[in-house]
N, C-alpha and C positions, 0 to 999 in steps of 0.2 A: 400354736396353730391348731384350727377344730379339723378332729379327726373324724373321717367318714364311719358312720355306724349303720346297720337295717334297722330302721322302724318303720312299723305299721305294715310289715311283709304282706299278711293276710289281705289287706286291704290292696295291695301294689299287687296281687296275681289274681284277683277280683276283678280289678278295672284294666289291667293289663290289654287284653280282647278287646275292649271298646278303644282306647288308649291307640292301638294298634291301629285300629280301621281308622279313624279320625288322622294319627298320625302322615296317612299315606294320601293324604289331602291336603292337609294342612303345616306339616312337619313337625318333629317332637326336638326339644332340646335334648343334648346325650346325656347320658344319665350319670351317677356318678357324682364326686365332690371336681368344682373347678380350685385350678390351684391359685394359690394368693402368697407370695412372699411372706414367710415369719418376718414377724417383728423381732430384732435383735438389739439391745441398750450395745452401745459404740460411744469409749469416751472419746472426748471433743479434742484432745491435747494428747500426747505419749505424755507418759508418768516419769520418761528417764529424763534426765536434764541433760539441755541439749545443749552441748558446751562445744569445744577442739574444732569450729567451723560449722558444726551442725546447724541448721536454720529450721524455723517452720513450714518458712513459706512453700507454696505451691510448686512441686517440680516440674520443669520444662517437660512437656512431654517427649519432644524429639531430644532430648539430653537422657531420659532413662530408658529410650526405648531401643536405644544402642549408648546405653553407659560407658560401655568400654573404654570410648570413644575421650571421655573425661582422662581416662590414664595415661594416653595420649605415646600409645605404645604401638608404633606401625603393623609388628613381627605379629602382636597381641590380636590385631584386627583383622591381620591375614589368617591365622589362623580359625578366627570364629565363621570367618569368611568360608572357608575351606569345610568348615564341621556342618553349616546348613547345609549341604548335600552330601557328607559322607558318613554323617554319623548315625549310626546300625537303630540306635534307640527314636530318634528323632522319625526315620524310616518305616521303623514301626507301629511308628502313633500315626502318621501318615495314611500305613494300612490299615491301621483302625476306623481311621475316619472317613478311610471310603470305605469300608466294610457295613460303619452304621448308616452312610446314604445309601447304600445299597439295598440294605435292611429299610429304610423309610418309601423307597420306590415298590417295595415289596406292599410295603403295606398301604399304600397310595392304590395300588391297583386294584384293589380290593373296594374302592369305587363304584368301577367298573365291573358290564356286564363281561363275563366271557363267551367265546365264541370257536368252535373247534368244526373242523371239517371231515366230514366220515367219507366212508366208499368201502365196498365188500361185490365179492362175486363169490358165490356158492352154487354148489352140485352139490345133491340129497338125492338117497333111494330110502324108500318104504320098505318095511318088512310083509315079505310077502304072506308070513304065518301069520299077521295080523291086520293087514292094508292089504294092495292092491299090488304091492311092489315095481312102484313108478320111481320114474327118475325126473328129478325136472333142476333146474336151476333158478337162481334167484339173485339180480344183478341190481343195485341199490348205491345212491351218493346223495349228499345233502350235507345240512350244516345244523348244527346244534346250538344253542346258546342259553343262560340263563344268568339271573340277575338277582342277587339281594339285595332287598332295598333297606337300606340304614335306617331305620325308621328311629330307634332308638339309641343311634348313636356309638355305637359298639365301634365301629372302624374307624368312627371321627377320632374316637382317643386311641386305636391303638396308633394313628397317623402324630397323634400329639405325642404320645408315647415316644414314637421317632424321629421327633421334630425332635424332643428333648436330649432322647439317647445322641441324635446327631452333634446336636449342639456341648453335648457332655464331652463328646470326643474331640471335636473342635479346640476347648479348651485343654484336655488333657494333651493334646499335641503342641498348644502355648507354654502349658504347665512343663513338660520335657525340653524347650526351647528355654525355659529360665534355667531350670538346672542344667541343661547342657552350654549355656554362655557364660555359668558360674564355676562349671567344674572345669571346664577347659582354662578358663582366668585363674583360676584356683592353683592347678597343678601347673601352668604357665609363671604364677610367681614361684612356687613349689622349684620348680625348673631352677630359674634367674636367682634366688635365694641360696641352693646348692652351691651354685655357680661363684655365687659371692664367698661363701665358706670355703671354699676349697680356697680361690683365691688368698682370702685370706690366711687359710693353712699353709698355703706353699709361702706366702711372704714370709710368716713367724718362724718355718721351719728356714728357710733362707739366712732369716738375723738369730736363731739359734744354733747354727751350724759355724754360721761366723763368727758367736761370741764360742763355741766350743774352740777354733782356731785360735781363737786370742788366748783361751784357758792352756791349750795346750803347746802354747809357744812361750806362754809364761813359764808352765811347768819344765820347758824345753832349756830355760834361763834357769830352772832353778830358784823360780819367783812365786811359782802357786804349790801347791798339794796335790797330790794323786787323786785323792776324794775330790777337789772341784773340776779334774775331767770327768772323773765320771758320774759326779751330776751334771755338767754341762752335758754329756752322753745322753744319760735318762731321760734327760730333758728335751734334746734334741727329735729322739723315738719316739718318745711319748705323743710329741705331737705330730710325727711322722705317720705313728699308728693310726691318727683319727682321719688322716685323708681316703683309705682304699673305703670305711665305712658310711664319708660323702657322696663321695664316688658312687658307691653301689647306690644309696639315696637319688643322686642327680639321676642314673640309667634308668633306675624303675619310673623314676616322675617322667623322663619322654618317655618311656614305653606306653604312661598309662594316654598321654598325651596324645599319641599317634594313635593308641584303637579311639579313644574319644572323637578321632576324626575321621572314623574308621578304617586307618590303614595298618598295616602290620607292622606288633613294635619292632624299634631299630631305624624306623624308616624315617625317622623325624631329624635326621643328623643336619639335613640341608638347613634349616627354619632354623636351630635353637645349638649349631654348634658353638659361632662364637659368643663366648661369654656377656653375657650384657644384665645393665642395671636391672636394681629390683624398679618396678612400675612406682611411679610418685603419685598420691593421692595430690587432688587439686584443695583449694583454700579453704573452699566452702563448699557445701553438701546442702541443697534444700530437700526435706523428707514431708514435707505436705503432714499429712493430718491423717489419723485411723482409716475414718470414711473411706478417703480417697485409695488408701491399699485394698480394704476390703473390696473397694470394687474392680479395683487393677487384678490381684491376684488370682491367680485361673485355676488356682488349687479350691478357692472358694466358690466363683462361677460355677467349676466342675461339679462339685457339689449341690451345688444349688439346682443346676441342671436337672441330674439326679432325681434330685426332690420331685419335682416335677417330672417327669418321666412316671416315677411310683407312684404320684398322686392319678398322672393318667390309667396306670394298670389297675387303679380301684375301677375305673366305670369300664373297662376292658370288661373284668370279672361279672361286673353288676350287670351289664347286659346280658348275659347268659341266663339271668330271671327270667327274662321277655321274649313271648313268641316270633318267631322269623318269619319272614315272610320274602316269596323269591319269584319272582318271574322267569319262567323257562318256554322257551319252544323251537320248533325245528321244523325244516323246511328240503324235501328233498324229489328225489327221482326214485322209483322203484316199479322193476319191472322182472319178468318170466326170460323176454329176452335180451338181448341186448340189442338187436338190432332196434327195438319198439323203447329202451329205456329214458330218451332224449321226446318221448313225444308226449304232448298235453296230457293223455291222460292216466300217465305214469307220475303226474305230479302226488307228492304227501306235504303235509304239512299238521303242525300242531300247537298249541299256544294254552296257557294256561296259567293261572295263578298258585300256589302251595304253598301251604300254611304248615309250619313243626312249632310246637311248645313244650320241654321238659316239665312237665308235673309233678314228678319226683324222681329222684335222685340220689336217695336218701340224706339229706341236707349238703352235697358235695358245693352247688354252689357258693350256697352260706359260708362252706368254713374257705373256701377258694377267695371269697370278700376279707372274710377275717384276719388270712394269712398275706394278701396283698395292703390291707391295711398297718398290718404290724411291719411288715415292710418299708410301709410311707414312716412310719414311726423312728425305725433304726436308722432309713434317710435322713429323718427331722434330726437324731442327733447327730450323724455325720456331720451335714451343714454346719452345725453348732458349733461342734466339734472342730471343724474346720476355719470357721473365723478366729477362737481361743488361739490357736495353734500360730496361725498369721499374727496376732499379736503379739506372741510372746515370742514369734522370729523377729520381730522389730524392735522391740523393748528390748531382748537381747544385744544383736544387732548394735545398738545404740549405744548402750553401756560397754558391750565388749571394744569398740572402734574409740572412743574419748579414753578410756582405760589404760588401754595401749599403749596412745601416744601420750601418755605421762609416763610412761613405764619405760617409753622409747627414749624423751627427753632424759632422765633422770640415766639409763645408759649412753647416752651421746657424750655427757659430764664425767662419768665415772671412766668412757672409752680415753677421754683424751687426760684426766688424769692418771690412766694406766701408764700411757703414751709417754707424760711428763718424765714416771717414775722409772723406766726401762731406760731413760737417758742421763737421767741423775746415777743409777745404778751402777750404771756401765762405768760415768765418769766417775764416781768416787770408787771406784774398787780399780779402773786404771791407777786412781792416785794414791791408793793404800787407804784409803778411808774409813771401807766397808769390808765385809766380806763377802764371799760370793754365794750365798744364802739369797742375799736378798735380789742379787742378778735375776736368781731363778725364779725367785716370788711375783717378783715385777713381772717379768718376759711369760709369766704361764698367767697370772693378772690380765696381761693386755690381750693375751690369746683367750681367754675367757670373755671379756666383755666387748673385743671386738666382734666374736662371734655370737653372744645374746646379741648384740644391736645386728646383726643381720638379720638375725630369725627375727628380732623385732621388729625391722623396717617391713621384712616379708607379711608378718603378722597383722603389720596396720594396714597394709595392703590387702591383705587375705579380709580382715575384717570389716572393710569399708565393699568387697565385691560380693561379700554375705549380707551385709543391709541391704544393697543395691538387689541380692535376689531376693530378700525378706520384702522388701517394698512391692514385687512385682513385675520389677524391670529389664527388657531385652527380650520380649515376644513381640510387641505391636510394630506392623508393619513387614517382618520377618517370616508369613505364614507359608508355610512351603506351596499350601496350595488357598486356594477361596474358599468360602461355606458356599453353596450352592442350593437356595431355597427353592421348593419344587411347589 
């Protein structure tokens, strides 16, 4: 992108006077560089291979703009429901983005002439060592007003300047609505994930308390060893011990769940007490194409906004080269007394044109251009900066979600060959076959890999709600309030 530089200064505060008088006839373009989109290379295709359901094609728009909605989790919907109006962060971008209308109505007015209304009543006495030592009063109202005319374009950009800024906050309040319909989804499978662990902890400690009863009814016969109670013991605790450390896992993910919606933790027990399944991803996933995120994502908009905004602060600055020029006058009553101050020819009045021009400065507006320019500059790489970024959440994304579910497949296999072997175990060591070695191997086996396939099901889950916010998805149509262009 060509960045705004001064040349030919000398010549621009030469003509600048003519420039001026002509402009207030005929009107001047604002001065300044206009802004124009960088060009950015965007490949055509994602570089991961899109395998596990992943598709190219086009995504529905009304399918990512409430994804959720695909997991197809009631509790899940109620609560996102719930966080568009309670959550602290979401509230806040809110207040930002009427803070920058705010700020753009500010600078809109500046249009306009203004107009103030005065009135004064005084009593004075003279020094009698030096005057005459009179008293007299002096009773006066009217109205004031004055006017600078844009000539050169200085309020047009800082109005652009806030068109941008507004538009920058707009998105940054989209931007907080994707993270916040990803983290609540997030710590919601977080949630149903614990849920499933424990569950599964309490079943294995359940079938290891009852293989201890069988160890120690043998040993009661005189059929086992003292050593296989108390590994069946060890055994038992061991996996006793890992529930209070779920436990605490499950509490903090609603805690973090309930400020996410902003209510106080603890408070989430109604929504997420009974235990329930982890969220099922659907068959198929269409992720459309680079372009189309780049332009979904508000993290990049926001940016780009930005850009613009800093490209208008150049001709903000550059206008300060050029002479002002302002229309003022004032219109009133003044009078000795008051009872004569309402009559004809107590009337005042004044009108006039005023011309200001800085001459010098000692080059402050110069380096003021300079430093707004390096500004547009650090913008320019943000933006950059900011699509790189979008890409490599998607590309991730992609690879982390296909990855998974082969990881998840390959525990689903090893979970019910656990399963097999805890049953074989059992039975050849009832029939003297085995010894009770490998009871243990097996039963701590199947507590192992039942629990990888939980975090793994949470996992594929987790990782298809993180493409889903790497793509863009779960702002549109959700804006807490409208832009409102002035």
């Amino acid at each position: 992108m060509k960045l705004f530089s001064i040349k030919n200064f000398k010549k621009k505060l030469a003509g600048a006077a003519i420039i001026g008088v002509l402009g207030i006839f005929l009107g001047c373009a604002a001065v300044g560089p206009d802004y124009v989109k960088p060009e950015t290379a965007t490949p055509e295709q994602w570089l991961s291979e899109l395998r596990d359901g992943l598709r190219s094609q086009p995504m529905d728009p009304g399918t990512l703009a409430k994804w959720w909605q695909t997991l197809d989790d009631p509790a899940l919907s109620g609560l996102i429901k719930q966080a568009v109006t309670g959550n602290l962060d979401l509230r806040a971008a809110a207040a930002r983005l009427q803070e920058a209308r705010a700020r753009r109505g500010i600078s809109a007015a500046d249009r306009f002439p203004t107009i103030a209304a005065t009135g004064s009543a005084t009593k004075s006495r003279s020094s009698e060592s030096t005057g005459l030592g009179t008293e007299r009063n002096l009773y006066s109202t009217g109205f004031d007003s004055s006017w600078e005319i844009d000539i050169f374009g200085g309020v047009r950009r800082a109005i652009e300047k806030a068109d941008a800024n507004t538009a920058a906050s707009q998105e940054d309040m989209h931007d907080v609505l994707v993270s916040m319909t990803a983290e609540i989804a997030l710590n919601y499978v977080e949630v149903r994930s614990y849920q499933t662990r424990l569950s599964i902890a309490r079943a294995n400690q359940d079938a290891q308390a009852e293989t201890l009863r069988m160890v120690q009814n043998r040993y009661d016969a005189g059929l086992a060893a003292q050593l296989e109670v108390e590994q069946a013991r060890y055994n038992l605790e061991s996996t006793r011990a890992e529930i209070p450390s779920l436990n605490t896992g499950l509490e903090q993910a609603k805690n973090r769940l309930a400020v996410l919606l902003g209510r106080q933790p603890g408070t989430l027990a109604r929504e997420v007490t009974d235990p329930g399944p982890i969220p099922v991803t659907p068959m198929e996933i269409a992720v459309g194409v680079p372009a189309d995120t780049l332009r979904r994502r508000p993290d990049v908009r926001q940016a780009e906004w930005e850009l613009a905004a800093q490209t208008a602060s150049i001709g903000v600055a550059t206008a300060e080269l050029y002479p002002k020029f302002s229309l003022s006058g004032s219109v009133g009553l003044e009078s000795l007394s008051s009872s004569d101050l309402f009559n004809t020819a107590s009337r005042t009045f004044s009108i006039g044109p005023t011309f200001s021009w800085r001459i010098f400065d000692a080059g402050r507006i110069g380096r003021q251009i300079e430093v707004e320019t390096a500004l547009q500059e650090q913008a320019l790489i943000k933006y950059k900066a900011a699509i790189l970024t979008a890409l490599e959440d998607v590309e991730n994304a992609l690879v982390a979600y296909a990855d998974e579910q082969i990881r998840r497949d390959a525990l689903v296999q090893a979970s019910k060959a656990a399963r097999r072997a805890v049953t074989q175990a059992r039975n050849q060591y009832r029939a003297g076959l085995t010894d009770f070695q490998n009871v243990l191997d097996s039963q701590r086996s199947l507590l192992s890999y039942q629990d990888k396939l939980a975090v793994s099901d949470g996992t594929v889950t987790s990782n298809l709600i993180r493409l889903y916010k790497a793509l863009g998805g779960g702002w549109q149509g959700m804006e807490c309030t409208k832009h409102e262009s002035e």
